[in-house]
N, C-alpha and C positions, 0 to 999 in steps of 0.2 A: 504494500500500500504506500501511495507517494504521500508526502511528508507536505503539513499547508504550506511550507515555504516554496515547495518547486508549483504547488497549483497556484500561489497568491499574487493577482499585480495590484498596483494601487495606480490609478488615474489623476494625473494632472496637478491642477491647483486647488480645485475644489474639498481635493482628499477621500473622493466617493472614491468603494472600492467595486473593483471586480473580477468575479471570480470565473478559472475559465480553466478546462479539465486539460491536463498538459498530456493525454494520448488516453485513448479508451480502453479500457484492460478487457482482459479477453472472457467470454463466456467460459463457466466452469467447465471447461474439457477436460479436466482431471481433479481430481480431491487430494492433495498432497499429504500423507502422512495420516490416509485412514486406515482405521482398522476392519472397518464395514461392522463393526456394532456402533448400535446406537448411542450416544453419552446422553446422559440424563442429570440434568442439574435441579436440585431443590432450593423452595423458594417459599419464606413467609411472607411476601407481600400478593397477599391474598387483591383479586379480581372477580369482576362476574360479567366483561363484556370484553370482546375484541375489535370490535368494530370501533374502527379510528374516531366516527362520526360521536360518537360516546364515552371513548377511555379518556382519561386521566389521569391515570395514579399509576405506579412504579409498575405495579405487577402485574399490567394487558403492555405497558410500553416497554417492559422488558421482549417480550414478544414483537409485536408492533416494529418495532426500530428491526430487527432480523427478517419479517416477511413483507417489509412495502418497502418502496421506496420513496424520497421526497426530491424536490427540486434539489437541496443540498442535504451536507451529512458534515456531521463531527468526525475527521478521523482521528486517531488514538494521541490525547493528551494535547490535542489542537487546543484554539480559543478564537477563533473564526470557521465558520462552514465554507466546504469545500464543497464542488457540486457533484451531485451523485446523479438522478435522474436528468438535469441539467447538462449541457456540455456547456455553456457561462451564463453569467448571471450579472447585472451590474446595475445602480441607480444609476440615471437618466439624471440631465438638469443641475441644477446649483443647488437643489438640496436634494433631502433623501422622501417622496414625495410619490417618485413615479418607480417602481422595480420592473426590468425587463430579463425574461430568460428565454436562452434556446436550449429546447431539449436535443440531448442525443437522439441521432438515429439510431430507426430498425429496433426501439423497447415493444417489447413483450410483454404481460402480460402471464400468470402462471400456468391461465388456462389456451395460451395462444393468441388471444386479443390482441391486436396493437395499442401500443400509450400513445397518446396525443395530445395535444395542446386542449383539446376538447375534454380529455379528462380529467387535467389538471384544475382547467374552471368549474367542471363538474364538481370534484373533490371537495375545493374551496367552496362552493355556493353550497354546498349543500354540508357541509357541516354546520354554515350558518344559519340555514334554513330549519334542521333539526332543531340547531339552539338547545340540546340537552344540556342540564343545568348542572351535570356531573362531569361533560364533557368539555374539550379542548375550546370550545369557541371565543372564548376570551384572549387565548392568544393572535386572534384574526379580526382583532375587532378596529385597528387602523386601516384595514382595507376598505377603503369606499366600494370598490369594484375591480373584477378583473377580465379580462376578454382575451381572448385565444387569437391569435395573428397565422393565418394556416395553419397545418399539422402541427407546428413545429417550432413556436415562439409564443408566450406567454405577456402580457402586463396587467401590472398591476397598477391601478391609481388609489393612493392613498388620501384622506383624511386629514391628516397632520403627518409632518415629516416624524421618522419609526426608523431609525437606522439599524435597531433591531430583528425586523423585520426577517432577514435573511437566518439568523439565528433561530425566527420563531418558527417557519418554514423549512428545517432541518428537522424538527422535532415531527412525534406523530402527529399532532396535528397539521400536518402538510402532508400526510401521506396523501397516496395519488393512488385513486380506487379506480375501477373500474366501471363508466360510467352502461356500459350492454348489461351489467349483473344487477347492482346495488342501487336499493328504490331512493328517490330523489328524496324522501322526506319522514323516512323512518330509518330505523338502526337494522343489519341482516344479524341474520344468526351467525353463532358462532363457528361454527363448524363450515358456514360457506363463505367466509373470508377469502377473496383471491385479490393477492399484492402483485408486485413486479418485483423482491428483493431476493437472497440469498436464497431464501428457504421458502418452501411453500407447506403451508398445512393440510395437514391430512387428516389430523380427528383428533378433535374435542371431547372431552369427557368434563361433566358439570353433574356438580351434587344440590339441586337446589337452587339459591343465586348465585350458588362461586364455582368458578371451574377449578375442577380438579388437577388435570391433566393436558398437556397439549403437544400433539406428536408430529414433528418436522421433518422435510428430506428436502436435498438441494434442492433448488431450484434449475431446473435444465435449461427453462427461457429467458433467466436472468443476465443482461449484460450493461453489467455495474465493474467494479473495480475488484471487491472483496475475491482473493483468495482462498478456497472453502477449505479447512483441512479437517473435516468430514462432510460425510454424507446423511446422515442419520441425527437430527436433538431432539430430545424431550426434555420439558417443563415440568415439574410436579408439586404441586400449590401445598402446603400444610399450616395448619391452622397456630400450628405454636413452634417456638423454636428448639421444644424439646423432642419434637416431634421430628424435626427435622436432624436435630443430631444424631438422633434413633437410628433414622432412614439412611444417613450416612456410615455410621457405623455397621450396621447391617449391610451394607454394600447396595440397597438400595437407590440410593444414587449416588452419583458420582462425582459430583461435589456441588459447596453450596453457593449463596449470592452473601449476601453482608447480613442475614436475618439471624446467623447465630445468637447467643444470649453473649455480652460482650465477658465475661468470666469464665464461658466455656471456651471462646475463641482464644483468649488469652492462653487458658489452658493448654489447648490444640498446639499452641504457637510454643510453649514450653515444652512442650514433652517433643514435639520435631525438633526442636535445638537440644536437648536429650538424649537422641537417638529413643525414646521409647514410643514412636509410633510413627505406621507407615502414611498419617495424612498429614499433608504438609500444608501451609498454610502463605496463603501471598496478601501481602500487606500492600496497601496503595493509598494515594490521595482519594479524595470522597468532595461533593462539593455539599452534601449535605448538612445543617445549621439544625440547631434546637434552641429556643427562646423561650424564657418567662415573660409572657402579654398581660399588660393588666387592662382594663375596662374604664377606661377613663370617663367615661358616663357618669361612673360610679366615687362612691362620695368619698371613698377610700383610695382607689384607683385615680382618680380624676386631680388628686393633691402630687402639683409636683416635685416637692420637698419628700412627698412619701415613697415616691418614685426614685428620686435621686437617693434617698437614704436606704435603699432597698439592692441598688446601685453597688453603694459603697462596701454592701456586706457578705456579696454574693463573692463565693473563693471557689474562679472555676477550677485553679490546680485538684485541689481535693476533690472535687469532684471529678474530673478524670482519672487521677490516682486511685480514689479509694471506693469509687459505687464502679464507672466502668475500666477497670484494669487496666488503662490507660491506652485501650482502643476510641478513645475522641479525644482531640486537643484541644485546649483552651479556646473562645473564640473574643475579641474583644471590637469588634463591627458589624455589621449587616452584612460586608462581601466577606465571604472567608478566604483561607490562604489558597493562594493557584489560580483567583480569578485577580482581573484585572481593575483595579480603584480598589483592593482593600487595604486596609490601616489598620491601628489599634485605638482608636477613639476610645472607646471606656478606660483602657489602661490608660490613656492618655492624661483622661480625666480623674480618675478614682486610683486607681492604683491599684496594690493589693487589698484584700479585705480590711478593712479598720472600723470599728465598733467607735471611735471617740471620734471619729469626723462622721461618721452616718449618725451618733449624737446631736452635734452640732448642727446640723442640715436641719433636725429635726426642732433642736429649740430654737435656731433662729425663726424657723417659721410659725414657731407656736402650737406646733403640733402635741398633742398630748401623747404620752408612753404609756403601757403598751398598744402600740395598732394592734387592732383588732385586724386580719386579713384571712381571705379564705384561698387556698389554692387548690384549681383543678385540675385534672389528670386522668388521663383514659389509656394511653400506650405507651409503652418503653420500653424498653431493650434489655434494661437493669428493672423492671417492675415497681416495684412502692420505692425501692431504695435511692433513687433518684428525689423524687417529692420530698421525700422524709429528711433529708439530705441537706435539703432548701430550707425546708422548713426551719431546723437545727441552725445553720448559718445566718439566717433573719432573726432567729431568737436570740443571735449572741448580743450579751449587752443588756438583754432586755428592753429591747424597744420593740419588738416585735410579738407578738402571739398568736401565731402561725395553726390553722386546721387544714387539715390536707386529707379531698374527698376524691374519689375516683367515679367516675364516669365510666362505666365500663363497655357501653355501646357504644361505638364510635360513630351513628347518623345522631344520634343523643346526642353527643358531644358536640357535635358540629353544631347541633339545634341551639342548643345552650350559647354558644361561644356568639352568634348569630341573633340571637334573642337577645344577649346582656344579661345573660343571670348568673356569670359568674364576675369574681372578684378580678382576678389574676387565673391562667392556668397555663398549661405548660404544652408546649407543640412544636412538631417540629416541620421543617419546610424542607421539600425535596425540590430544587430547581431544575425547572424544562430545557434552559442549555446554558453554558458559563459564561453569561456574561453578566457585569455588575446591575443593569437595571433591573436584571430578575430579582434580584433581594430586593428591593430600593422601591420600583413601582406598586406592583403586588402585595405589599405588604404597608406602605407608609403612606400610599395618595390615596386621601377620600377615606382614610379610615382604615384601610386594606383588608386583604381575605380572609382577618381576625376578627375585623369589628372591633377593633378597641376605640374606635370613636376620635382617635386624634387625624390634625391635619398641618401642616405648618404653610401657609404660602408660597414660601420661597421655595419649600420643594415642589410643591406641584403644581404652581406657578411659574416657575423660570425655573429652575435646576434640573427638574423632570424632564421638561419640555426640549430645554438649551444642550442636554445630555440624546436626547433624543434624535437630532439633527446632528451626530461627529457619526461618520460611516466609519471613519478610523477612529474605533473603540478606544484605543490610546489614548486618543486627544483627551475623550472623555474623562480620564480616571480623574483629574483634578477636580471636575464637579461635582463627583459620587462622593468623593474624600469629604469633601463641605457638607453634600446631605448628612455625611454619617458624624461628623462632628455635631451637628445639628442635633441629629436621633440623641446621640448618646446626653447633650445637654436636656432634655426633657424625657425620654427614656420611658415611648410609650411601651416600649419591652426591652427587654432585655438578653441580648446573648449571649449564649452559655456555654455552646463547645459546636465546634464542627466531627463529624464523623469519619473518623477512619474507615476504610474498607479491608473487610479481611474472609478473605476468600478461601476455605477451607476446599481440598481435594482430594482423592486417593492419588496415588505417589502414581500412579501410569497415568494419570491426564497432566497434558503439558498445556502449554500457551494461556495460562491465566494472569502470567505476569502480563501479558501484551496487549489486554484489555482492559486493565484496571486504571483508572485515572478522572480525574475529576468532570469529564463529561459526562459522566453518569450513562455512557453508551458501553453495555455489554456486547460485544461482537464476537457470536456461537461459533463463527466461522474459523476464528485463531484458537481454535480447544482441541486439541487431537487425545487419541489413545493408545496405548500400546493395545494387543491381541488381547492383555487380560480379560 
């Protein structure tokens, strides 16, 4: 796979980029380094739809990103899209406003269909046309419109300049379905998903709303870039991470995604530097965040002396050290480490944990000891011992008097956080590609996908907007810096640690090193296996 440097030019003075595929890789005429069995990887993040027009969450786009293709694609440890379905891609004009692509020739389709320009607007229009309220359509919501120029070239007209745009069009939401199969204005089942990527689906297994199971084989009409080195993946959904260690250790599958419990992975990861066990374990960057949100509605919440002194007490070391075995690092901004515009604004600001300055914060403003706060909590990795953990750090000093409830349904949860009937709770953000606005928009304009209720102007007023309009992300990173300076002084949340990934295997599966990295793009195709 070529590297974004040999696909990337940059245009003129304007600084708009574009991206333009530097030779077409060949259809998979061979499988380098299969074994001709299947590998089967398990997985706790649970789904219950594949259809692009619908998914959203880690565990259909774990799938998703392997059997469609998009205009472009993340390749391995990038931080710009390279074009995949695309042979180039570039904004038009003096801003980022207008996007134009040509597709490769001669795409396929899995069932033999030809791709066209016609599918592509298909794809786009009708995700938006669904409008499922679980699905992707938020990330398409700059497009005013798009129209197909023959077979064989796309535009887009934008709304507001979205220099993200290309980024957001990488992810699954820009998959490119098949407009002969898939109805214009409903979701298809799962089982008759037909992409144009590596792999094509062969059979769905669902218990209910959640899929079980999902069984892959190359793709023969696919011609994209990916190198397959098998032929054969499966997918297999479990509902807890001890379930899935089970499944590993039984030989059941064949290795896992980042869903481990972080005390077993740690383990895993000790005893292969031991010599006492054949699974080995591949450690990677992650671009995934966990934040305490509070509800600033709220009477408690809504005090930002409470906020900053909440701030000043939170010790993420310990909390990586001692709930997850130090599979997350610290995080002290909205972007984490490996994307582009992040900083340490809260160290910057608060420092390490201190109990006599979160004090002070608190009596200058007249606040009375102990707040009373409530935190919520529905998922994690480490279970209670994460909340309990928080709670414990807030209470030091005694200015805090921390209850910490769990929510254990997670459409509950969402309902709650949505409603305002929580105080503070705790969640964490999985970003759709690495770049800085994903933290930043999503979360801080208009309140964000928390509903804590804040908004500052100058972010989403000019810093959002001015961040929006640099096609060269670079340029950008000096205005993200300011939004997060910004966040951290009023601190309608708070972040806590970015996520490691740690990818457990059996010792005959190779190339997990060469998909782990902060794109959060698993690529099936670099997994091989020995005979075992």
């Amino acid at each position: 796979m070529k590297t974004s440097a040999e696909r990337l030019a940059v245009l003129g003075c304007a600084g708009l980029v574009a991206v333009t595929v530097a030779g077409c890789g060949s259809v998979t005429d061979a499988v380098k380094g299969d074994s001709g069995k299947s590998i089967t990887m398990g997985t706790a993040q649970l789904t219950g739809t594949l259809d692009p027009a619908t998914s959203y969450d880690s565990g259909s786009w774990l799938v998703l990103r392997n059997t469609f293709q998009s205009l472009l694609t993340f390749p391995a440890a990038a931080s710009s899209p390279t074009p995949d379905a695309a042979q180039s891609c570039e904004f038009t004009g003096s801003e980022a406003t207008e996007y134009h692509c040509t597709l490769r020739p001669g795409l396929k389709f899995s069932n033999g269909h030809p791709l066209t320009a016609a599918d592509v607007v298909f794809s786009i229009e009708r995700t938006r046309k669904i409008n499922d309220q679980n699905g992707p359509v938020s990330l398409l919501s700059s497009i005013k419109s798009v129209e197909a120029k023959g077979d064989n070239e796309v535009l887009f007209h934008l709304s507001a300049p979205d220099a993200t745009l290309p980024a957001k069009l990488a992810t699954p939401a820009g998959a490119i379905v098949d407009h002969q199969v898939y109805p214009a204005d409903k979701a298809l089942a799962n089982d008759k998903q037909v992409g144009s990527g590596p792999y094509r689906i062969d059979s769905v297994d669902a218990d209910g709303k959640q899929v079980g199971k999902v069984v892959l084989s190359a793709n023969d009409k696919y011609g994209g870039d990916a190198k397959l080195r098998n032929s054969k993946f499966t997918v297999r959904y479990f509902d807890k991470a001890e379930d899935l260690k089970a499944a590993l250790d039984k030989g059941d599958v064949d290795l896992t995604d980042n869903s481990l419990e972080p005390n077993t992975a740690a383990q895993i990861r000790s005893d292969q530097q031991g010599g006492k066990t054949d699974l080995q374990v591949t450690e990677g960057d992650s671009n995934d965040t966990r934040s305490l949100v509070f509800n600033t509605k709220d009477a408690v919440g809504g005090n930002v002396a409470i906020r900053q002194a909440a701030a000043q007490l939170v010790d993420r070391k310990a909390l990586a050290r001692d709930v997850f075995a130090r599979t997350v690092q610290p995080l002290y901004a909205m972007v984490p480490a490996g994307v582009t515009g992040h900083n340490t604004a809260f160290f910057d600001r608060y420092g390490d944990q201190d109990a006599t300055k979160a004090k002070k914060i608190l009596t200058d403003a007249k606040v009375q000891t102990p707040v009373k706060l409530t935190i919520t909590w529905s998922r994690s990795r480490a279970g209670s011992n994460e909340a309990d953990t928080l709670k414990k750090q807030l209470e030091a000093g005694g200015l805090f008097q921390v209850t910490v409830q769990q929510e254990p349904d997670w459409e509950a949860f969402k309902k709650g956080w949505a409603d305002g009937k929580y105080q503070a709770y705790v969640i964490g953000w999985f970003a759709d590609y690495p770049d800085p606005d994903n933290y930043i928009s999503p979360l801080l304009v208009n309140g964000g996908a928390y509903h804590h209720g804040w908004d500052d102007p100058r972010i989403s007023g000019k810093l959002v907007p001015d961040g929006l309009k640099q096609a060269d992300r670079s340029a950008a990173a000096a205005g993200y810096g300011q939004i997060q300076q910004i966040e951290a002084e009023s601190v309608p949340l708070i972040p806590l640690y970015q996520n490691k990934s740690f990818y457990a295997a059996r010792s005959y599966v190779t190339g997990v090193e060469s998909t782990v990295d902060t794109t959060g793009f698993f690529r099936f195709w670099e997994i091989s296996r020995t005979a075992k």
